[in-house]
N, C-alpha and C positions, 0 to 999 in steps of 0.2 A: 782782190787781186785780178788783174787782164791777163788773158791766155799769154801776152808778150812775157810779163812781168814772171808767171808759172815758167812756160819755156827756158826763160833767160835762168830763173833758178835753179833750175831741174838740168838741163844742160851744166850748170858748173858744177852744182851739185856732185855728178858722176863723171866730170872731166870728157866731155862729148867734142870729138873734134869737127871742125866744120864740113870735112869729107864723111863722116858718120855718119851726122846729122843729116845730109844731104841725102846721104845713101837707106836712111831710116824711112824718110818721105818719102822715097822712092820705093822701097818694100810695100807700101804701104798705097801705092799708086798716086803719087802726088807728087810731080815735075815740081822742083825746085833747082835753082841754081845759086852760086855763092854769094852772089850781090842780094836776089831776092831773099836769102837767107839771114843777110848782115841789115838788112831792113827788119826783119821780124826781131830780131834780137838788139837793135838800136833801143833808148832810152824815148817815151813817148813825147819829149820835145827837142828831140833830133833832128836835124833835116833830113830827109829821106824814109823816116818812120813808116812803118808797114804796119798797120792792125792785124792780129792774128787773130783769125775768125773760127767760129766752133769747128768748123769743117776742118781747115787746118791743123786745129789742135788736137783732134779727131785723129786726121790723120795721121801724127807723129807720134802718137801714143798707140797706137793699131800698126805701125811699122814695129815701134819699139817692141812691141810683144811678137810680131816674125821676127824681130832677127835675135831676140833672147829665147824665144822659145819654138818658132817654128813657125809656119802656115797651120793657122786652123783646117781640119778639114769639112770641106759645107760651109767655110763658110761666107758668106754675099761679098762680093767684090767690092770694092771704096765707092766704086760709082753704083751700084743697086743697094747702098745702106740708104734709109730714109734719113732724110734731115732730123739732128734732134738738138735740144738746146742741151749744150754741155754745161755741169755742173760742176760743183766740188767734190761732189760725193762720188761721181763717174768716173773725174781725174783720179781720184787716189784709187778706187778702184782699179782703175786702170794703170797707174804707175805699181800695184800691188800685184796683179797679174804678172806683167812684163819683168819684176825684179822676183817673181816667183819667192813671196811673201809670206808668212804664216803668220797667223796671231800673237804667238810669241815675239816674231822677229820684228812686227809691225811697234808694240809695245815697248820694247827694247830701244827702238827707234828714237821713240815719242820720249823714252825716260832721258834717254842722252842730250837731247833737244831740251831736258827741263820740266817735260809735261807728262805728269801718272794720269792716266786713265784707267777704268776696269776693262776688263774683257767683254763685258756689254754694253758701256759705251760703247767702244770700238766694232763693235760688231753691228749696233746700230746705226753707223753712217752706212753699213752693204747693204741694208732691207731695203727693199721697196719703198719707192716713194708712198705712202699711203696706209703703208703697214704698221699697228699700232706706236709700235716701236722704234720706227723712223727717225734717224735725228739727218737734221742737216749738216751739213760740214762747212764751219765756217773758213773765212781765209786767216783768220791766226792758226786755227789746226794746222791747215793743208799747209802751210810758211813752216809751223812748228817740224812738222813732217818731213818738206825737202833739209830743214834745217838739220835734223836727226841724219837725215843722208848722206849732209855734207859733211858732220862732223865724223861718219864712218868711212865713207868714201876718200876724204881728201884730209882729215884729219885737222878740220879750219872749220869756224861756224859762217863763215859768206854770208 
């Protein structure tokens, strides 16, 4: 899946309106406006298509967690975080932070969606890259997952 394609689900997913949205990026230190925002979320053979880049998608998922939970404190400003290449396992991560997620509810999720997992699979997409126990997250997970969200959130599988 392309950070567009994640975004675009993830936003209906939880019903995010375009001023939100806006105002997310912005927590998060990252100028968008509603044209450059209708580019990012346009379909990839649209006219006007925007690529949503790690940074980006960085960014909206790092606002998302200010404005559900707060400003970390300490910690690095948007512009002093080092470049990193975003993953599946950082997104859900990160969308698991910001919906302030526990293992159960993570689970829960995933069973509504249609997909049982154990609790150490699921624990194994948050290790460390490298750590024996590692798994990667693919995009039927992470899909499976916003899919779980939509069907809590908005009560429709999107």
């Amino acid at each position: 899946m392309t950070n567009n394609d994640i975004l675009r689900r993830f936003r209906y997913a939880l019903d995010i309106s375009d001023g939100s949205m806006i105002e997310i990026f912005r927590l998060a230190g990252h100028e968008i406006d509603k044209s450059g925002l209708n580019d990012l979320l346009k379909k990839e053979d649209a006219e006007g298509y925007a690529a949503c880049s790690d940074a980006v998608m960085e960014a909206f998922l790092d606002g998302l967690i200010v404005m559900k939970r707060g400003p970390r404190e300490g910690a690095p400003e948007q512009s002093e975080k080092p470049e990193v290449r975003l993953n599946n396992n950082m997104i859900l991560k990160k969308m698991r932070i910001a919906l302030e997620l526990n293992e159960d509810d993570m689970l829960a999720l995933l069973k509504q969606a249609g997909v049982n997992v154990s609790k150490a699979e699921l624990t194994a997409l948050f290790r460390r890259k490298g750590h024996k126990n590692y798994k990667e997250c693919g995009d039927q997970f992470l899909r499976n997952f916003i899919g779980g969200l939509t069907l809590r959130h908005r009560g429709c599988g999107g």
